[in-house]
GUPAGU-459518 format. One line per 2 residues: number of its first residue (from 1); their letters; for each residue x, y, z of C-alpha. Coordinates in steps of 0.2 Angstrom, whole numbers, plus 2048, in hexadecimal, padded with zeros to 3 digits. Example, Ala and Ser with C-alpha at 12.3 -4.5 7.8 and 13.67 -1.06 7.14 Angstrom:
// residues 2
1	AS	83E:7EA:827  844:7FB:824
// end
This chain:
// residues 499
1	XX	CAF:526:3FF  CA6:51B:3F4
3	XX	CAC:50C:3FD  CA3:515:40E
5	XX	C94:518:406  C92:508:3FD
7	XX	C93:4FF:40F  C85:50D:417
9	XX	C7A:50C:40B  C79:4F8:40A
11	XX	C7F:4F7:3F7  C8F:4EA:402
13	XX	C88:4E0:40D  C91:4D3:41A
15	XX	C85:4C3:41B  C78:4CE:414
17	XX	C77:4DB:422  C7F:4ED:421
19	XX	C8F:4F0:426  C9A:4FE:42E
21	XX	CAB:501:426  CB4:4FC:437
23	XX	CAA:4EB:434  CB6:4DC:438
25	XX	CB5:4CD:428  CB6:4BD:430
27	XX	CBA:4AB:426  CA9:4A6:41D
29	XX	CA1:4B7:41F  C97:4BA:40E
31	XX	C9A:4CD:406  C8C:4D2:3F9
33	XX	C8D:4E1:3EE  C7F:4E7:3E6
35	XX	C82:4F1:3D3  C77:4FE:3CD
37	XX	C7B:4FC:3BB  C75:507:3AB
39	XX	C78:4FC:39C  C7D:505:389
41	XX	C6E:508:37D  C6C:4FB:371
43	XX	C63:4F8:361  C51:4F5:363
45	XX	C52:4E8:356  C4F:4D7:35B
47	XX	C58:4C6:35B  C53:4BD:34D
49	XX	C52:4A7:350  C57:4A2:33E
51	XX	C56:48E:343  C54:483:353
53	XX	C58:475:34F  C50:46A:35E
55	XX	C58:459:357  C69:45E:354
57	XX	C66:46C:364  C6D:47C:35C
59	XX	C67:48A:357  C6C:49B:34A
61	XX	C69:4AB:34E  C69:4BB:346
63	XX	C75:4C8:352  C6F:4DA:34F
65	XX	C7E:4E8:353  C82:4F0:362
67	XX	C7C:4E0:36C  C8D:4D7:375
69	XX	C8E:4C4:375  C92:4C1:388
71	XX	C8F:4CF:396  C9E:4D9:396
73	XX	CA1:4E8:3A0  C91:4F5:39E
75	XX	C86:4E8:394  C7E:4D8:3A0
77	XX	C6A:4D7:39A  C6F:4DF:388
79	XX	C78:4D3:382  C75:4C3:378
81	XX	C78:4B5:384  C6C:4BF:391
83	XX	C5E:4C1:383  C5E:4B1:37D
85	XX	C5D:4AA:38F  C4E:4B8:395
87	XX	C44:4BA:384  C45:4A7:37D
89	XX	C48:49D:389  C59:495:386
91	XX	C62:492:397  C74:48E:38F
93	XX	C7B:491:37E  C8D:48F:377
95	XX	C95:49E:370  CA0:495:367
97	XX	CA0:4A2:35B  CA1:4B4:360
99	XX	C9D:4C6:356  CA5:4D6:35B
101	XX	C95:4E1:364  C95:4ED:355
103	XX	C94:4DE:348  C82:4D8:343
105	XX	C80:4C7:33C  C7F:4B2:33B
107	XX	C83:4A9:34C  C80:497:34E
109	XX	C7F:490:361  C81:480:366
111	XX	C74:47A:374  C7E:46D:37B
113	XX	C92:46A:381  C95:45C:375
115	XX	C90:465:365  C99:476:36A
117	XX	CAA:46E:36D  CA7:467:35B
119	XX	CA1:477:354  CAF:47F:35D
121	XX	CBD:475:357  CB7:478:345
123	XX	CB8:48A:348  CCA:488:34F
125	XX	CD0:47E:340  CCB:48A:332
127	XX	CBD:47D:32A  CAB:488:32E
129	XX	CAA:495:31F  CA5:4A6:321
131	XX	C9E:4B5:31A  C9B:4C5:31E
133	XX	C94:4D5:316  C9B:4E6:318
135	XX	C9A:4F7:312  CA9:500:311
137	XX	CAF:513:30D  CB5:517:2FA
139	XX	CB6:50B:2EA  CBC:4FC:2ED
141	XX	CC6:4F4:2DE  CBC:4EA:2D7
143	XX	CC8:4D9:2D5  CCA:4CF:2E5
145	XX	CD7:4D5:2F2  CDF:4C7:2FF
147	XX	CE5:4CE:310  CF1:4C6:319
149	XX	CF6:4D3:325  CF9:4CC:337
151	XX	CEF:4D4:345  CF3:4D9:359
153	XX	CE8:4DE:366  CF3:4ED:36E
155	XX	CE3:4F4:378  CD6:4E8:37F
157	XX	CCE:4F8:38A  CC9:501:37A
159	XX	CCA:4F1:36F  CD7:4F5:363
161	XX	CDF:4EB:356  CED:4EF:34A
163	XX	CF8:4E8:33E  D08:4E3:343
165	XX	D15:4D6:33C  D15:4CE:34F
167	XX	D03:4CE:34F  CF8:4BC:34B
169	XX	CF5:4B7:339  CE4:4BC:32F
171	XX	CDF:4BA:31F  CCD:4C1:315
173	XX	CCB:4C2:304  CBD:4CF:300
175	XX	CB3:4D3:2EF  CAA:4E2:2EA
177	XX	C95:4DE:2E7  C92:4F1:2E4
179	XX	C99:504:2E5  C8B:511:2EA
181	XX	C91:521:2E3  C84:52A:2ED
183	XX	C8C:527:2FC  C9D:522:2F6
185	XX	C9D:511:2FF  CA1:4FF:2F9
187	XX	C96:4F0:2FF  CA2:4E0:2FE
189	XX	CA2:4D0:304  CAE:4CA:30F
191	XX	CB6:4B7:314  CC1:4B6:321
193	XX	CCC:4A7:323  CD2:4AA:334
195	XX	CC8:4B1:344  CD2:4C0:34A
197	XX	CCA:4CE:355  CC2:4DC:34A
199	XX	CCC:4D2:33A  CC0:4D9:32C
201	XX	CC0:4E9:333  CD3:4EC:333
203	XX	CD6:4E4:325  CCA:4F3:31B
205	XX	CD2:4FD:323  CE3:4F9:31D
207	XX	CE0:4F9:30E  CD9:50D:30F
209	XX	CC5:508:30F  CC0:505:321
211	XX	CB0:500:324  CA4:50F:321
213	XX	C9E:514:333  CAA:50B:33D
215	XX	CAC:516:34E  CBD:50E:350
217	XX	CC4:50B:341  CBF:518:335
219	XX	CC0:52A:33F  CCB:536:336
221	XX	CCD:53E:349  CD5:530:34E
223	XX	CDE:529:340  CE4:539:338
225	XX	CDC:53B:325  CE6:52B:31E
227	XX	CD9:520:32A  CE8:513:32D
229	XX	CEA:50D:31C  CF9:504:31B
231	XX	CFC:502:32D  D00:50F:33A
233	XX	D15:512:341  D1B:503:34B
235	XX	D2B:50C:353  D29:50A:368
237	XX	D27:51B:371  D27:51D:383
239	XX	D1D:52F:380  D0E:52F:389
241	XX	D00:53F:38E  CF3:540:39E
243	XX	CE2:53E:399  CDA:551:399
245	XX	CC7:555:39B  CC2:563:394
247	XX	CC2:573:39B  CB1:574:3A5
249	XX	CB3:561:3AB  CC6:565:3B2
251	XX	CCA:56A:3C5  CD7:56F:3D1
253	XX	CDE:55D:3D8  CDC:564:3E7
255	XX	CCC:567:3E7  CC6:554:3DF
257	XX	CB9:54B:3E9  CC4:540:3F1
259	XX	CD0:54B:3F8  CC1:556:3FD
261	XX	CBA:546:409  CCB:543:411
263	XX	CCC:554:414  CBA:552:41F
265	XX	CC1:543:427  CCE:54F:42F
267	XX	CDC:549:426  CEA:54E:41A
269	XX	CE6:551:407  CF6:54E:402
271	XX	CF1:54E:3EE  D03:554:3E9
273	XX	D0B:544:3F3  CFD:538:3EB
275	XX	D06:52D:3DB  CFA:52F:3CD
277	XX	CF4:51E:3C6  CFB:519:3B4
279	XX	CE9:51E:3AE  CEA:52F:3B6
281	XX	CFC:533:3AD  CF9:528:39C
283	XX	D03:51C:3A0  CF5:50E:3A0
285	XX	CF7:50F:38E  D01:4FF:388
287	XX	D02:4F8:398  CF9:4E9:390
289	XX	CFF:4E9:37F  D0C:4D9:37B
291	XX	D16:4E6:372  D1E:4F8:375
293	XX	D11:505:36D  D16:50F:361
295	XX	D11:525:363  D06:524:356
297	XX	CFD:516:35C  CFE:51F:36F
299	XX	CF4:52C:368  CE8:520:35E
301	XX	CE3:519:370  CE2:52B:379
303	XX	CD8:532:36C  CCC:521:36C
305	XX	CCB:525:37F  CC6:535:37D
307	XX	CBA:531:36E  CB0:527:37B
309	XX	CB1:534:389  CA9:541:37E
311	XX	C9D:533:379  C98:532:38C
313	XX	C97:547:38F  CA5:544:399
315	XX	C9C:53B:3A6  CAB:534:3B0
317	XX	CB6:545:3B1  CA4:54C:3BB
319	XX	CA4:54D:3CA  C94:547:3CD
321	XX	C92:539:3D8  C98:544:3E7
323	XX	C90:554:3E1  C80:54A:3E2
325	XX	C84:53E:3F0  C89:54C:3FD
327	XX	C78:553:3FC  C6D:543:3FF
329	XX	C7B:53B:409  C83:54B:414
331	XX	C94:546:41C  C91:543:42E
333	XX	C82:53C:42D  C84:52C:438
335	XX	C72:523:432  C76:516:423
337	XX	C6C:517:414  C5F:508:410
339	XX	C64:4FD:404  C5F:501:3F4
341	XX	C51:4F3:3F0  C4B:4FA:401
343	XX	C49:50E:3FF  C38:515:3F8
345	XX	C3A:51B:3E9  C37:52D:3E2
347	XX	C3C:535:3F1  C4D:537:3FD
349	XX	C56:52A:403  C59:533:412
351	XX	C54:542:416  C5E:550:424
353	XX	C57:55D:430  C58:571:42B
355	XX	C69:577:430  C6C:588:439
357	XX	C7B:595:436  C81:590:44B
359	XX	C81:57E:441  C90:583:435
361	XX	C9F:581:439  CAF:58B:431
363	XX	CB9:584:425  CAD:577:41E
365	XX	CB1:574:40D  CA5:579:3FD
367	XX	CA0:564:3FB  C9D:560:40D
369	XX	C8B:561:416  C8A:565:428
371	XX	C84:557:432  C72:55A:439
373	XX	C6C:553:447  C5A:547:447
375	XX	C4E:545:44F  C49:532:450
377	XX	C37:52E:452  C2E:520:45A
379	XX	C31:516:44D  C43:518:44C
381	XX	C46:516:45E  C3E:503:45B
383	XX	C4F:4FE:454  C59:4F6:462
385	XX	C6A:500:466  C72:4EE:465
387	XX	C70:4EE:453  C77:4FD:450
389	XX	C89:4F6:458  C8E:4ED:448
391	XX	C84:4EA:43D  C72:4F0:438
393	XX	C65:4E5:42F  C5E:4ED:41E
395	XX	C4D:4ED:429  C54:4F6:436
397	XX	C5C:504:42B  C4D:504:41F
399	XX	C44:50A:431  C50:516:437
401	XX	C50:51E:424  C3D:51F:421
403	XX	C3B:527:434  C4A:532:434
405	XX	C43:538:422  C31:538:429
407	XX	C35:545:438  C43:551:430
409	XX	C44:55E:420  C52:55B:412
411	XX	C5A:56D:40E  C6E:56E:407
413	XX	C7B:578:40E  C7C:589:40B
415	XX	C8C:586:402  C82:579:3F7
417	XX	C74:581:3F3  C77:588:3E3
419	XX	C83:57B:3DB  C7B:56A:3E0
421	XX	C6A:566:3D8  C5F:55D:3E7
423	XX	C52:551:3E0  C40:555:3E6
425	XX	C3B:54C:3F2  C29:54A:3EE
427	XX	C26:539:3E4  C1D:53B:3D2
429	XX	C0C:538:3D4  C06:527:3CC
431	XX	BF9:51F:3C6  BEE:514:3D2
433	XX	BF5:504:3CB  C04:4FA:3D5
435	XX	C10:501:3C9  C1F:507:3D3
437	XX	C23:519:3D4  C30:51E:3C8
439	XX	C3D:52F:3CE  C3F:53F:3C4
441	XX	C50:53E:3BB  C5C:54C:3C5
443	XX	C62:559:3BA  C71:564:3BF
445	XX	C74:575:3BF  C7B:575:3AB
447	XX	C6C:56B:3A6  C75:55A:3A6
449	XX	C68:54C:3AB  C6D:53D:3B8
451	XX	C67:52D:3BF  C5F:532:3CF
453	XX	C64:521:3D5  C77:523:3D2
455	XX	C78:533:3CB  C83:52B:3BA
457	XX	C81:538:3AC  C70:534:3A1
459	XX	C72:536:38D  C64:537:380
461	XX	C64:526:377  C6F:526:368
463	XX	C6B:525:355  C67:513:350
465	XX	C75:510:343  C7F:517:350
467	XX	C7F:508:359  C87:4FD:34C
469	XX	C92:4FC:33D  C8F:4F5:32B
471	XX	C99:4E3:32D  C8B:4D4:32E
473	XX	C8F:4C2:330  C84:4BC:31F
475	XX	C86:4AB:31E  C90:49A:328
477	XX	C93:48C:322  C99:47A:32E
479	XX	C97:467:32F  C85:46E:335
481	XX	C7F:474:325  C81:486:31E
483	XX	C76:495:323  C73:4A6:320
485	XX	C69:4B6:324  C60:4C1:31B
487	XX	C6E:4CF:314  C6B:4E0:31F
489	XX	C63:4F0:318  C73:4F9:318
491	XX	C7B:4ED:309  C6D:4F0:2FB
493	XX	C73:4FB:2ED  C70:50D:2ED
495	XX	C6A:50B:2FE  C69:51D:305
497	XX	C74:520:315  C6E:52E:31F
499	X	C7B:536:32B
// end
């Protein structure tokens, strides 16, 4: 169903002209997808330059949380390599050192190729030393503790990392500065002798003080009220559990939207012949984990799934993409929407003529529109019937659009009305200016808020010290010189923690 729609309404494109699913792909032809993409919230504090250095061409930076290095899956403008490009200017940097998203801190960036592979191999080799501030639950002892625990990667999708005796060797030594009483946290400071994925922070937490607000690592509902210390069972399991929504969010299979649209194409539904995909059984989990998963660590990743589900409202058990689609977009309607850099917006992209009971026919089901016929003006009939063969230009559907939407009413289906939400078509009035008109977020019928765009679920912005954790890279030292950045808020003494 999506694939369909992505091809009517321009978001794929075959050598930049709209294509019809029945479309043949010939050697050469160029296919363009367009991706409307709403990015995580991020702090709104900035990246700090700490030194360019012109001469040497380098630069260190101070990383705040919740901003990833490289664009990675949700993030592309918010994160760091994208920020240092748009807001100062530099084209190309080398990441030769990297922070995890949630980690604040000290990154130096070569400027040029020759200086990054020599940064880079003292990285490899163990010679740059580093060290990081943290603030981690309960009293730390106040001598020096050395962990040597070896660490795996056993789920890259949720990012988690254990230890395991097959796992990659890491070593930290950590000392206490300070125990606050008041809020029953340590501030240390950590040195990391190896560069292992989330390395301080499991390392905390196996010694039973995991870093204070850590969303992975320190939640009792996931890790039970021992919070991993001392490791979690290693003994393989084969048990596994399909992934459950809660109640409101679940549905008869029968009736999910993709068996719905095969049903209105005429054919079979067949959802108790389909093979349920790894993901849809649980059976994902471990698939790319370079050893057997124990249960324990099964229901770690589950529970961690489910974590950022809720985190989400749920988002992707609702089914609201064809909820919402189906009333902007009825089945049947043969006109392909504009492309999106080519609809007007604030109002429908298409709109469809009021629809009779003689209209209905029996048997359509509850998610269907009836197709409605249009009556093309003057304008509309300008596009040649040759066009319309194989392929339609974006100018030629942006016509057809604006004239079929110009001479016809939008009104849902009676089985519709009251469960989908239908945006209002009028745009919001604006100011004079040339400022572009902006649509009204869609809200559905439970008071859920929606892109009017692509109809994602819309969340209020988190709480700031939401969006990272208390682990900040303090200070590096290399061939280059040793630097620093000023030591965060959260690590001062008595520093009061509001939750």
């Amino acid at each position: 169903m999506f694939q369909r729609y992505a091809l009517e309404s321009g978001v794929t494109t075959i050598n930049g002209k709209v294509a019809k699913p029945d479309t043949i792909i010939k050697n050469g032809d160029r296919i363009e997808n367009v991706s409307h993409r709403h990015e995580p919230p991020v702090t709104s504090t900035p990246v700090r330059i700490v030194l360019h250095d012109n001469e040497r061409q380098f630069i260190v930076i101070d990383k705040p949380g919740s901003i990833p290095v490289h664009a990675a899956g949700r993030y592309f403008r918010n994160s760091l390599v994208e920020i240092l490009k748009n807001d100062f200017g530099f084209e190309k940097v080398y990441t030769v050192n990297r922070l995890d998203r949630l980690t604040s801190g000290l990154m130096i960036l070569p400027l040029n190729s020759a200086l990054a592979n020599t940064l880079s191999k003292e990285f490899v080799n163990g010679e740059v030393r580093k060290e990081y501030v943290a603030r981690c639950k309960g009293k730390f002892p106040e001598e020096e503790i050395v962990c040597e625990e070896p660490l795996l990667t056993v789920d890259r999708q949720m990012g988690l990392n254990i230890v395991h005796p097959e796992g990659k060797p890491a070593k930290t030594i950590f000392n206490r500065l300070h125990y606050d009483e008041n809020t029953d946290t340590s501030v240390l400071r950590c040195r990391p002798l190896t560069g292992r994925s989330h390395q301080i922070r499991v390392h905390l937490q196996y010694l039973g003080h995991p870093i204070a607000n850590d969303p992975i690592y320190s939640d009792a509902r996931i890790w039970g009220e021992s919070l991993g210390k001392g490791g979690i069972d290693l003994a393989p399991s084969e048990e596994r559990a399909a992934p459950q929504a809660p109640v409101q969010f679940q549905f008869d299979p029968s009736n999910n939207p993709e068996a719905i649209h095969r049903a209105v194409e005429g054919e079979e539904v067949g959802v108790a012949e389909r093979k349920l995909l790894p993901r849809e059984t649980g059976h994902d989990i471990g698939m790319g984990s370079p050893v057997p998963l124990s249960a324990e660590a099964v229901g770690i990743i589950t529970r961690l799934r489910n974590m950022k589900d809720e985190a989400e409202d749920w988002g992707r058990w609702r089914d609201v993409v064809f909820r919402a689609k189906a009333a902007l977009s009825p089945h049947g309607f043969t006109i392909p929407l504009p492309p999106q850099n080519k609809r007007k917006r604030g109002g429908p992209a298409l709109a469809s003529a009021p629809s009779t009971p003689a209209d209905s026919t029996p048997g359509t089901p509850a998610g269907a529109l009836e197709a409605v016929a249009i009556d093309v003006t003057p304008a509309a009939a300008e596009v040649s019937e040759e066009s319309l063969m194989n392929q339609l230009t974006p100018d030629d559907v942006a016509k057809l659009a604006v004239s079929s939407a110009a001479s016809s009413t939008s009104v849902p289906s009676p089985a519709l009305a009251s469960e989908v939400p239908i945006p209002d078509p009028t745009p919001p009035p604006v100011a004079e200016s040339s400022a572009p008109d902006t649509p009204d977020v869609v809200s559905d019928v439970d008071g859920m808020h929606y892109c009017p765009e692509c109809f994602v679920p819309l969340h209020p912005d988190p709480k700031p010290e939401s969006l990272y954790i208390f682990l900040h890279a303090l200070r590096y030292t290399t061939s280059l010189g040793t630097f620093e950045t000023e030591t965060p808020e959260w690590a001062a003494k008595d520093w009061e923690w509001e939750r």
